[in-house]
N, C-alpha and C positions, 0 to 999 in steps of 0.2 A: 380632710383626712385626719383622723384621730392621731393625737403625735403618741411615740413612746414615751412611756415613763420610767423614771429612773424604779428599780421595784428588786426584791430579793426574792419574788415567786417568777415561775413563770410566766410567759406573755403567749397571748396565739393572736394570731390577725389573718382575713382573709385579706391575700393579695391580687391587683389584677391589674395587667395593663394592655392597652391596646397598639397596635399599629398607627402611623400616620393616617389620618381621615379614614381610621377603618379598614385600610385596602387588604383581601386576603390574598395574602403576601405568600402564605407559610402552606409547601404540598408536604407529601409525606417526610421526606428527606429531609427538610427544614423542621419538622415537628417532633423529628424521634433526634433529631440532632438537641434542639432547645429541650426535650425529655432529658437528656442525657446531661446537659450543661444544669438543669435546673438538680440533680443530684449532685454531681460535682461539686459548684459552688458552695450546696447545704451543706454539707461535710468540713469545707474550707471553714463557712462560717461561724460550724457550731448549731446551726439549726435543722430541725427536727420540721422534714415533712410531713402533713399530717397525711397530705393529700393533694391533689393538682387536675390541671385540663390545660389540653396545650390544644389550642383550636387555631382556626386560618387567621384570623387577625387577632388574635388576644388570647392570652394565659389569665390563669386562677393557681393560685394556689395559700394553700392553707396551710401556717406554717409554728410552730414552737419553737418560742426564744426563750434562752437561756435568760438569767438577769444579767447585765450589764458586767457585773463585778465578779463571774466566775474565772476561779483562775486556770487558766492555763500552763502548763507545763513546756518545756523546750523540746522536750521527745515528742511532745501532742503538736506543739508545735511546725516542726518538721513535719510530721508524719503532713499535718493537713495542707501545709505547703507543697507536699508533693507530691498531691492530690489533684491540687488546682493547677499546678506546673510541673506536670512530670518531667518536661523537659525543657532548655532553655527558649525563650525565644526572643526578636528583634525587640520587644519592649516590654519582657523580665529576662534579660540574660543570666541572671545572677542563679548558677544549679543549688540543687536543697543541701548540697555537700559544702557549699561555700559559709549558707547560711547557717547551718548546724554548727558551723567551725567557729560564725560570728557570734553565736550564740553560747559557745564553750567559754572562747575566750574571756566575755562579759567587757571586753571594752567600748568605747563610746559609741562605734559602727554598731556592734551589738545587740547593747541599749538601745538605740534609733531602732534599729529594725524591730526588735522585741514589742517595741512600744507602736510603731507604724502598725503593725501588722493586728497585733491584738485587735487595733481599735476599729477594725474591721469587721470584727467577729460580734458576735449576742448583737446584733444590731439589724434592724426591717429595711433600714435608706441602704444600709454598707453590702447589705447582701441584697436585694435589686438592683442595687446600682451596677455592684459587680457582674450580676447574672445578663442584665440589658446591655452594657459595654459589651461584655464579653462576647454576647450572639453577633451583637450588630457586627463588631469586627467581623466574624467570619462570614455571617450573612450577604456583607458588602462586600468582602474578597470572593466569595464564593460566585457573587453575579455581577463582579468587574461595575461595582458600584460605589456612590460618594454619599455623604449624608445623614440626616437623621432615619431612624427604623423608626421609634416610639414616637407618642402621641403625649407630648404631655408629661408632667408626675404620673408616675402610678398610683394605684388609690388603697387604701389601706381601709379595712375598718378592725379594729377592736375585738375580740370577740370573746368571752367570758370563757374559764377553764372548765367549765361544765358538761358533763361529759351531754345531757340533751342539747343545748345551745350547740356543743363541737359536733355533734352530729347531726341537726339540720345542716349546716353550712356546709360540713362536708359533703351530704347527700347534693345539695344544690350543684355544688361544683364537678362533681361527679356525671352528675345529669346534664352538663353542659349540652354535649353531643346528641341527645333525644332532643332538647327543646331546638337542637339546630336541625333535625330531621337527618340527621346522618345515620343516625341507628335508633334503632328500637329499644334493645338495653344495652346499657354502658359496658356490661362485661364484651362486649365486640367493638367498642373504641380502645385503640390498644393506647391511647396520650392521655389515659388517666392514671388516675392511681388505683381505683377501685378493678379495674380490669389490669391494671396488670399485678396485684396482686392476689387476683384470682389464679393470675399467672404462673405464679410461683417469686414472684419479685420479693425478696427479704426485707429491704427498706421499706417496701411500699407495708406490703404486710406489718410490720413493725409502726408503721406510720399511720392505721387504719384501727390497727389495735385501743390507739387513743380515747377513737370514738367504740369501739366496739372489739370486745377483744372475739367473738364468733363472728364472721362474714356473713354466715346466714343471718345472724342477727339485723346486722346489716342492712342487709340488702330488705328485708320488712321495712325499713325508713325508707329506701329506695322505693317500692312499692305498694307500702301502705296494709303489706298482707298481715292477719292479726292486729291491723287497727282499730277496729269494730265501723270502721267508717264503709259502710255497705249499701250505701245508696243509689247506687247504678248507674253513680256519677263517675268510675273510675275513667269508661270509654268516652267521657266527653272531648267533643274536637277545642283544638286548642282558643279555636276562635272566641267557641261559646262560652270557655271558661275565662276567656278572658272580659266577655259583655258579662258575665254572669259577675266578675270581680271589680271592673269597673263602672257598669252603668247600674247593675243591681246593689252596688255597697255590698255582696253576699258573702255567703260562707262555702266551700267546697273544701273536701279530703286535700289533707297537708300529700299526700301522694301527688295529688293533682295540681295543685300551686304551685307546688317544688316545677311543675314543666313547663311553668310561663316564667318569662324575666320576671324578676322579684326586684325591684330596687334598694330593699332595703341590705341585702347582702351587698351590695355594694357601695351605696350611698349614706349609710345609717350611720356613721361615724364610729358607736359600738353597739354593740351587739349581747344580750343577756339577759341575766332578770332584770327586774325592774328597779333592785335595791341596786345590782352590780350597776346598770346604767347613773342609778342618781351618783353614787360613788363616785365614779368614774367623774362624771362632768363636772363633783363639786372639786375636782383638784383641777378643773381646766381654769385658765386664768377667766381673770370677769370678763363678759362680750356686751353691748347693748344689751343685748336681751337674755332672760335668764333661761338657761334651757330645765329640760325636765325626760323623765323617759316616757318614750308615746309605743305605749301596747302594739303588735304587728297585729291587722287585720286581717279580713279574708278566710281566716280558716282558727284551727283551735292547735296557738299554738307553745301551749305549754306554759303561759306565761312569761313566753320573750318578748324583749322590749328592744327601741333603739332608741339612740340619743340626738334625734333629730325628726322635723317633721317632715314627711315627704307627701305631697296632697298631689301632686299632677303627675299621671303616666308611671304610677306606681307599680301597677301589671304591665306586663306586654308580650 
């Protein structure tokens, strides 16, 4: 997982984490509820959804962070406290009227909290952590349940502020729900972001703008239409494109790749051009081996790279 870095620009990472062993856990009720937690907590955080997929056993989402050292205000502060805690509960009793008071005052309770709380914020670990806590609590009250929900770390990778790099990955995550064969197009899976800000969703909309400020615009990465890529591969079955990307080493329309698992969106550590990947990994500390960025195959894709090699079950 690509760690954060301390930085005065923006950061984006695709995020994703799964259930224990996979199990789809999550029906409708459980997915527009973790819809609704995964805004919630961005707000508390400070970060900027680009975009998301909230599927039966695992989330994506694609997210802009703040730098580290933006400041915060006591009024913003409140406000995002209760946001995330409108009201008290068995483990935050403490109301936002309490806090706003500790907050006037500036004595030592204050300062602690001021300082607890920030460090929470601009941050990828502080805000999944909160958002996975947060579900599993209800998820496990809700089914008279004990335990772990997730599977692990969640996985992070990197992903360049460029607006083509931010819209392949958005498209991918978008596209969840076609390569799961639940829909045909994503504007009829209502636990993305792309459909629901077809929907009239303000955040979402606002959060898609990133990658594209026209949705039609869009939705051409979504579908490949005006890509000149017109080879009468669009209706390939998903199988063939995927022997055609594993066993033939080939190339097929970025429309079409986008609707086989891709591992490099999730595996690739970062994600961008090829100078952004060297960048990036020449601040990683030294490892055995020196990395470098390895071009994505399979289709033509603009010149992105990732910072890791991935040789087995690449497609699927």
């Amino acid at each position: 997982m690509a760690r954060r870095k301390a930085s005065d620009q923006l950061s984006y990472h695709h995020l994703m984490s799964r259930t224990v062993n996979g199990e789809a856990l999550f029906g409708d009720r459980e997915r527009e509820v973790l819809r609704k937690m995964i805004w919630q907590v961005a707000e508390f955080s400070g970060v900027r959804v680009v975009t998301y997929a909230v599927m039966k056993n695992h989330f994506h989402i694609l997210a802009e962070v703040p730098p580290e050292n933006t400041e915060v205000s006591d009024a913003e502060l409140v406000r995002r406290y209760r946001k995330l805690y409108p009201k008290p509960t068995p483990w935050n009793p403490m109301p936002a009227e309490v806090l706003e008071g500790h907050l006037k005052d500036n004595f030592l309770d204050g300062r602690e909290l001021r300082k607890e709380l920030t460090r929470r914020m601009h941050d990828v670990s502080e805000f999944m952590r909160t958002l996975k806590l947060r579900f599993t609590l209800w998820f496990n009250r809700s089914r008279d349940r004990f335990g772990p929900l997730w599977s692990a770390r969640f996985k992070s990778v990197l992903v360049e502020g460029d607006r083509w790099a931010l819209r392949t990955v958005a498209a991918y995550i978008d596209l969840n729900a076609v390569r799961a064969g639940l829909v045909s197009d994503p504007k009829d899976y209502r636990f993305c972001g792309y459909a629901e800000a077809l929907g009239g969703g303000r955040l979402a909309r606002a959060g898609l703008s990133v990658v594209d400020k026209d949705l039609a615009g869009y939705r051409q990465t979504l579908y490949g239409a005006g890509g000149g890529e017109k080879e009468g591969k669009a209706s390939i079955s998903h199988e063939e494109a995927v022997r055609v990307l594993q066993e033939e080493k080939g190339k097929l329309p970025l429309s079409v790749v986008l609707r086989c698992r891709v591992r490099y969106f999730s595996d690739g550590m970062v994600l961008g051009s090829e100078d952004f990947v060297r960048r990036t990994l020449k601040d990683e500390p030294d490892g055995k081996r020196a990395r470098r960025p390895h071009p994505l195959r399979g289709s033509d894709w603009k010149g992105l790279a990732v910072g890791t090699g991935l040789r087995k079950g690449l497609f699927g």
